[in-house]
N, C-alpha and C positions, 0 to 999 in steps of 0.2 A: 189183514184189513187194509184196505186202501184208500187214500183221499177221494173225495167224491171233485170230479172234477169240473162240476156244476158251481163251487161255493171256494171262493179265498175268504182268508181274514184279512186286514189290511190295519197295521201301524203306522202311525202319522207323531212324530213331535214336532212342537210348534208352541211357539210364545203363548203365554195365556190371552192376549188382547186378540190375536187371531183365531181364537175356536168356535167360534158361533157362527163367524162367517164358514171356518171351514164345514162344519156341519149344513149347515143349510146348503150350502153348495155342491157339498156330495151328497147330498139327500137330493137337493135336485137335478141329480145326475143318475139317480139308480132305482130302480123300481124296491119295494121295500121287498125284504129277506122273511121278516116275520109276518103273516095273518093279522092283520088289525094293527099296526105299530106301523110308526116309521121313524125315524131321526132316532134309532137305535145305536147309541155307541155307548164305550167303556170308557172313563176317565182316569188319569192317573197322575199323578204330581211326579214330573222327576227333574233332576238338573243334568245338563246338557254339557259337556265341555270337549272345545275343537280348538284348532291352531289355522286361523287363515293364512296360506305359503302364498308365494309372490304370485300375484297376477290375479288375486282374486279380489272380488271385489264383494265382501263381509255388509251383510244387513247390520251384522253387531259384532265387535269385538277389533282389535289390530294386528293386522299384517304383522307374523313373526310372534302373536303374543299367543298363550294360552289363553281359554275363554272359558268362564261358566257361566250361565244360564238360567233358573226355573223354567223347565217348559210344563208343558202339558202334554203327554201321551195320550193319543186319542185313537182305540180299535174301534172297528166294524166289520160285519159279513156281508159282501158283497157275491153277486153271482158273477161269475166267469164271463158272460157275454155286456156285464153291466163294468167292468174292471180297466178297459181304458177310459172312458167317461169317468169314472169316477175317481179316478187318479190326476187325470187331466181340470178335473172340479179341483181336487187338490194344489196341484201348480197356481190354479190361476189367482187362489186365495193367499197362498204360503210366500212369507218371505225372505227365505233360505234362498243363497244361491244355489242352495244344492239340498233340499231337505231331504229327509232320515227317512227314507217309506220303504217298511217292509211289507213284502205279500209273500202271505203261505198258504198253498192249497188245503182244504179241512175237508174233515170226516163228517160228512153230518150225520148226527149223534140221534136223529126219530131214524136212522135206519140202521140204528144200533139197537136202541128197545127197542118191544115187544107189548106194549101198553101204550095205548092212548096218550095224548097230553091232554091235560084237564082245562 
């Protein structure tokens, strides 16, 4: 079986005060993935920890220290053609000198069953 390369999923952490902007903002960057929905993401509590090295310049934490954090992990399924817009939604709300964005191609899963969705 192979990713459909129509559909990533898209990892985001980010402070909690920043999640609403980022959602509205990659919402309004992507046509929505599901039939009737939109502002469809996953939520998730985690804590964050980084070391800002010289030259950089840390939204939070000190040069040379270890850092922890609560962030918010926030997924969504984007489509392929909607994926620099929506990443670029991303940047312009995040503020990480450098935030944590994974993207992984997916399977989409109605061309896996055989049955309707209800």
């Amino acid at each position: 079986m192979t990713a459909d390369p129509g559909l990533c999923k898209v990892c985001v952490c980010i402070p909690p005060e920043f999640a609403d902007a980022l959602m509205d903002a990659v919402n309004g960057a992507m046509e929505p993935v599901y039939p009737g929905y939109d502002r469809a993401y996953s939520i998730v509590r985690s804590t964050g920890t980084w070391r800002p090295l010289e030259g950089s310049d840390p939204y939070d934490g000190v040069v040379g220290r270890i850092s922890t954090a609560e962030e918010l992990r926030i997924g969504f399924v984007v489509r392929r053609r909607d994926l620099a817009g929506a990443i670029e939604a991303v940047l312009a709300v995040h503020p990480y000198e450098e935030p944590c964005i994974e993207v992984v191609p997916l399977i989409d899963w109605k061309g896996v069953v055989t049955r309707p969705c209800i």
